[in-house]
C-alpha positions in Angstrom: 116.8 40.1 57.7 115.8 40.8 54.3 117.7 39.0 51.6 119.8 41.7 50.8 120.8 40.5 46.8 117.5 40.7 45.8 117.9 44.5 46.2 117.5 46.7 42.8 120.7 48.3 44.0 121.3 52.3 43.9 119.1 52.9 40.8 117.5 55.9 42.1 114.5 55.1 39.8 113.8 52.0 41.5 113.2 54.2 45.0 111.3 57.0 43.8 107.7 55.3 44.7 108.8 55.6 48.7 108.9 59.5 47.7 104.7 59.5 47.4 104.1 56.5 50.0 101.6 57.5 52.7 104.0 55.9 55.8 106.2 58.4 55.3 104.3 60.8 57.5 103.5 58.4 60.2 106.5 56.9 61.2 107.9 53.3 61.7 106.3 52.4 65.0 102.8 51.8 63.5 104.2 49.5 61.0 107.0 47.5 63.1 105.9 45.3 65.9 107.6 45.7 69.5 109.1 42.1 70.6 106.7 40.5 72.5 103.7 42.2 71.0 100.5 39.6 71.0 97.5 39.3 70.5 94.6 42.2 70.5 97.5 44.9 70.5 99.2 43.0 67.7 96.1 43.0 66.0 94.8 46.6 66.7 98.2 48.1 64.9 98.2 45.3 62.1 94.7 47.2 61.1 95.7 50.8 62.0 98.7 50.3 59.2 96.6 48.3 56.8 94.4 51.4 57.0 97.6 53.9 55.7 98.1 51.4 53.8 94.5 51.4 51.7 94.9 54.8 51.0 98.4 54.4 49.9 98.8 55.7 45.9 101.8 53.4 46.0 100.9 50.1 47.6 101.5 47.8 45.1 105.1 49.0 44.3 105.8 48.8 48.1 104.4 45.3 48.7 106.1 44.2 45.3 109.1 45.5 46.4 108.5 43.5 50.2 107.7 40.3 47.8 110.6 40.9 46.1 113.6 40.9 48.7 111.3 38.7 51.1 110.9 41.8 53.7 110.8 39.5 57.0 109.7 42.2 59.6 106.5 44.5 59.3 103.3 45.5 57.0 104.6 46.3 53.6 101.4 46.9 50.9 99.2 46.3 53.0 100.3 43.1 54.5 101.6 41.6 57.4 105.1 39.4 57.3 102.7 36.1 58.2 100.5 37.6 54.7 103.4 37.5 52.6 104.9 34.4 53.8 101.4 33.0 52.9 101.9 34.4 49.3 105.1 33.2 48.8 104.8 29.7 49.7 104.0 27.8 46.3 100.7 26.0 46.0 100.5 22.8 46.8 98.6 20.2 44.4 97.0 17.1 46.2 96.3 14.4 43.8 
């Protein structure tokens, strides 16, 4: 579940950007895996949402919004939940 207090509350302001977002038209199924889902079919609609997603003219408010209250589920700007995870981890320096 995403961390629900990092939220920018009911500031409608902070929401417009979903207004112009590309998914809109599509609908959730492309961009929310079924449990279970593996492999090349896993794979196959990872890409087919990463491809609204290019086009997107709002993609880097939506992925800085999934950065933002750690959206566990689904691609988000462009990237999958394993992507961001990735991102969010802190580098590591080895000595």
């Amino acid at each position: 579940m995403a961390d629900l207090s990092r939220l920018p509350g009911r500031a409608e302001h902070e929401w417009q950007w979903q207004l112009r977002a590309a998914c809109r038209e599509v609908g959730p199924g492309r961009f929310f895996h079924p449990e279970g889902e593996r492999g090349e079919d896993r794979s196959a609609r990872d890409h087919a949402a990463k491809k609204v997603c290019a086009a997107c003219p709002v993609r880097a408010q939506c992925l800085r919004h999934a950065l933002r209250v750690q959206e566990p589920y689904g691609v988000w700007g462009g990237l999958t939940e394993e992507e961001r995870r990735a991102v969010l981890v802190p580098h590591r320096v080895t000595a």
